[in-house]
C-alpha positions as CSV (number, residue, x, y, z in Angstrom):
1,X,-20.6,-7.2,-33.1
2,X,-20.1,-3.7,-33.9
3,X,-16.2,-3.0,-35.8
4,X,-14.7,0.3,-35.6
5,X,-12.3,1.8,-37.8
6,X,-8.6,2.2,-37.2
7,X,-8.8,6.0,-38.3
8,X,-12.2,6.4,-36.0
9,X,-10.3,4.5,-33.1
10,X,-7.2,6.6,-33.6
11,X,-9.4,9.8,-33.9
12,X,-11.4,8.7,-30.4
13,X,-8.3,7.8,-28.7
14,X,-6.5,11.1,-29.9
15,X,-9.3,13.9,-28.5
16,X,-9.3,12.0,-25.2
17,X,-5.6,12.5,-25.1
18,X,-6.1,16.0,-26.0
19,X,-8.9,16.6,-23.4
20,X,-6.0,15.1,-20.8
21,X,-4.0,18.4,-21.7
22,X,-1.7,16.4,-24.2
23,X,-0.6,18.3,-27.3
24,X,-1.9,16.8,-30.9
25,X,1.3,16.3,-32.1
26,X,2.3,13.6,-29.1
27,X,-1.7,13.2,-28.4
28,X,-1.6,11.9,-32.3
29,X,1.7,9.8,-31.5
30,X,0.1,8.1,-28.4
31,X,-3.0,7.3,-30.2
32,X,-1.3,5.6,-33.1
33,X,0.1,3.2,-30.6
34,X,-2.5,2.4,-28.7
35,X,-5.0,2.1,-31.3
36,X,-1.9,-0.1,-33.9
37,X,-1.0,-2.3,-31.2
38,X,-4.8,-3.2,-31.0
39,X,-5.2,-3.4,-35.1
40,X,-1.9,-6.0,-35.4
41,X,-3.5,-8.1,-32.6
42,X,-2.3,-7.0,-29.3
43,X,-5.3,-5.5,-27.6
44,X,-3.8,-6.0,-24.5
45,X,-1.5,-3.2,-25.0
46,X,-3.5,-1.2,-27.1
47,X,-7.1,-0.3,-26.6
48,X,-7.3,-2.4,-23.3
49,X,-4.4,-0.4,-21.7
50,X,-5.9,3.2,-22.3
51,X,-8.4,3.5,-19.4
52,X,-5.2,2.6,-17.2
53,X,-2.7,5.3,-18.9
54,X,-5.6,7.3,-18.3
55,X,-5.7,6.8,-14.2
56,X,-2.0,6.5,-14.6
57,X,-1.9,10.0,-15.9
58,X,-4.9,11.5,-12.9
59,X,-2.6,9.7,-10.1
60,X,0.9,11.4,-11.8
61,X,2.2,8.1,-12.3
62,X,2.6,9.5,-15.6
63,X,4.1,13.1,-15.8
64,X,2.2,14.2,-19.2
65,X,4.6,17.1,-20.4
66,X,8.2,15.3,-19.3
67,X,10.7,14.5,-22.1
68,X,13.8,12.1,-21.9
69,X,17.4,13.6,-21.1
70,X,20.3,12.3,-22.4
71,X,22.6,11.9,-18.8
72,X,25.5,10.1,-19.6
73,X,26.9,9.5,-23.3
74,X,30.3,7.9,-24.9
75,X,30.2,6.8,-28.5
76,X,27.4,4.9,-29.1
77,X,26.5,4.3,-26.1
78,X,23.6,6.7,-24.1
79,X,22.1,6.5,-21.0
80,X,18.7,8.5,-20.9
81,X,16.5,9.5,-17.6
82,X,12.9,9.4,-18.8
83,X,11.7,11.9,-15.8
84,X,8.8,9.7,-16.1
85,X,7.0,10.9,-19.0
86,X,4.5,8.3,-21.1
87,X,6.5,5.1,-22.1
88,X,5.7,4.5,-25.6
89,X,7.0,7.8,-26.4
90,X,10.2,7.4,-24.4
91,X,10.7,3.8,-26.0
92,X,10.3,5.1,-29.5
93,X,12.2,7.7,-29.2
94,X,15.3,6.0,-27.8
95,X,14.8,3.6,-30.2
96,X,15.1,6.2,-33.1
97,X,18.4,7.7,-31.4
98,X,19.5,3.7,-31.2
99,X,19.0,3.2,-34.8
100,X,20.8,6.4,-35.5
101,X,23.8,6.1,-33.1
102,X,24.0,2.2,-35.0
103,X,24.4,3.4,-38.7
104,X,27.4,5.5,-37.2
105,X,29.2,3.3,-35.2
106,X,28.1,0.4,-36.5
107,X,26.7,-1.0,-32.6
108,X,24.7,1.2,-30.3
109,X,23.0,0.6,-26.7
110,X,20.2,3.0,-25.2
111,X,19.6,2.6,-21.7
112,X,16.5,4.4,-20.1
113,X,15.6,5.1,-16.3
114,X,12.6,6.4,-14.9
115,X,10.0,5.7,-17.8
116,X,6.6,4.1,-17.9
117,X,4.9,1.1,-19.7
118,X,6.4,0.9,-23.0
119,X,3.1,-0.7,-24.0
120,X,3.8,-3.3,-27.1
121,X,7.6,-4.6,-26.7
122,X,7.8,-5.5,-30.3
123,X,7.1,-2.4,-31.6
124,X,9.9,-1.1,-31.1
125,X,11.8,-4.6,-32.6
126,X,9.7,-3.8,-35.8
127,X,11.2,0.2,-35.9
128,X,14.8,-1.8,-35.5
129,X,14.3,-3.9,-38.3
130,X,12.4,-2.1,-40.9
131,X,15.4,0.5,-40.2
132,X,17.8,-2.2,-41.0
133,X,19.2,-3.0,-37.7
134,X,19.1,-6.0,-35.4
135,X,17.9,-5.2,-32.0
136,X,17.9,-6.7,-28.7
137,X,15.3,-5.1,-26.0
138,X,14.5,-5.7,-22.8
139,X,12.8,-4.2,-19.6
140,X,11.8,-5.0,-16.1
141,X,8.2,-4.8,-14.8
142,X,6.4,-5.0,-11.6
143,X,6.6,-7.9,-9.4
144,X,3.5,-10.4,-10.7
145,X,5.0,-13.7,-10.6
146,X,5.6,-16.2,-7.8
147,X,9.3,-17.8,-7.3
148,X,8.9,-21.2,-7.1
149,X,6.4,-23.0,-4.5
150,X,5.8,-19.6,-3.4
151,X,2.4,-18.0,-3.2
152,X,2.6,-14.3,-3.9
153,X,4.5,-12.3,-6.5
154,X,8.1,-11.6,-6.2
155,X,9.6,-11.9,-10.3
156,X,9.0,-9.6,-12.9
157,X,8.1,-12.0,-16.5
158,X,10.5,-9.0,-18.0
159,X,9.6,-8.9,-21.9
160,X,12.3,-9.6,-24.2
161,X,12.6,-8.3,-27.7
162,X,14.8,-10.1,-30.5
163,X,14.5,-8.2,-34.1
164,X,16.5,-8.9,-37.2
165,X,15.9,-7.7,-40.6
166,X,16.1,-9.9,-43.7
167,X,15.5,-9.6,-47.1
168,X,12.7,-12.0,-47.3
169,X,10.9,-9.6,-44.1
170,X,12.3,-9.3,-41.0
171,X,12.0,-11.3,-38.1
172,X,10.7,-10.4,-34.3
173,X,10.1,-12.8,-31.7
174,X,8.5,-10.7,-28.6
175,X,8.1,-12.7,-25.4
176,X,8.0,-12.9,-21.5
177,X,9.9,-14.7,-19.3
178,X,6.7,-17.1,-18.0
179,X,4.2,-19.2,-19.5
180,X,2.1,-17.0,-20.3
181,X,2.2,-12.7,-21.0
182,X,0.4,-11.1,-18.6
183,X,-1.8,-9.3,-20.9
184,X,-2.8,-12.5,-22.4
185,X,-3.7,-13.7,-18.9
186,X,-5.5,-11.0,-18.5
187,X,-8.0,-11.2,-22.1
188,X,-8.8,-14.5,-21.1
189,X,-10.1,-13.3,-17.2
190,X,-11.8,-10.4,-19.4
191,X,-13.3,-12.9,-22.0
192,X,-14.2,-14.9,-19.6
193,X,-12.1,-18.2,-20.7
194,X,-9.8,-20.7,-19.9
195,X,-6.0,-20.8,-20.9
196,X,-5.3,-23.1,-24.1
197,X,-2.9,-25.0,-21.3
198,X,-3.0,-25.3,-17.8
199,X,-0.8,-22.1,-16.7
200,X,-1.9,-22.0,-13.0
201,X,-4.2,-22.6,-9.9
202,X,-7.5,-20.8,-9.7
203,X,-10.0,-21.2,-6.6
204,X,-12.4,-23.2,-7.8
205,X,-12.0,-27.0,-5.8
206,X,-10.8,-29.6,-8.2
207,X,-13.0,-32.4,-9.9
């Protein structure tokens, strides 16, 4: 097995951003996450995710060059349309303006429209915390889970983020609503291997 680099991932990940018309300051930004969500363990939304940000981008699911607009604002509260530009940069974004709007009125609440995949949730609980501020995050997501006794997808799992720091190192709990994330449903198809617990039906007959 062959181990790359975070610097030589970051760098790779970086020029094929660039070579997609981004500029290097957010093509640099981009690559950090992709490439540090993969390094602390989340592949799922790092490296795994790129060749799909990359179609995402080709299709214009992803406008490249949009930035977030602040729409509606009253003390610390914001309500920002996202005109559909790449998620991770929305997210961390809003979640600087959070922290920011917090340490002046001591409680803040960013609401975005119209973004993308915020990639990693927790993240952005870690940029809360290591700021000094407890955080509470969440987001919907495409339909991929079944309502009960049904057989196609209706629910969304939609992540939830709780961050809060401590003097002993903060603490972030990053989860989805269902059994199992769907990005660590889909390492294991990728892998090749079962769940550590049953977590569904497959369509193989049973033994």
């Amino acid at each position: 097995m062959r181990y790359l680099s975070f610097d030589e991932v970051k760098s790779t990940l970086g020029r094929a951003l660039g070579a997609a018309g981004f500029d290097p300051q957010r093509a640099g930004q981009l690559a950090d996450v992709f490439a540090r969500n993969t390094l602390e363990g989340v592949a799922s939304h790092g490296v795994n995710r790129f060749p799909r940000f990359l179609a995402d981008l080709e299709r214009g699911v992803i406008d490249r060059d949009a930035r977030p607009e602040t729409v509606a604002a009253l003390g610390g509260m914001e309500v920002w349309d996202g005109h559909f530009g790449p998620g991770p940069l929305i997210a961390g974004a809003a979640m600087d303006r959070a922290i920011a709007l917090c340490h002046t009125h001591g409680i803040a609440c960013v609401a975005v429209r119209n973004a993308n995949h915020w990639l990693r949730p927790g993240r952005y609980g870690w940029q809360a915390a290591e700021a000094g501020v407890a955080a509470l995050l969440f987001t919907n997501t495409s339909p991929n889970m079944p309502a009960w006794g049904a057989q196609d997808a209706r629910l969304g799992n939609n992540p939830l983020v709780l961050a809060i720091p401590r003097e002993k190192g903060p603490v972030v709990v990053d989860l989805a609503m269902s059994q199992f994330a769907y990005g660590k449903l889909e390492l294991a198809s990728l892998a090749g291997e079962p769940l550590p617990i049953p977590g569904g039906y497959d369509r193989a007959p049973a033994r």
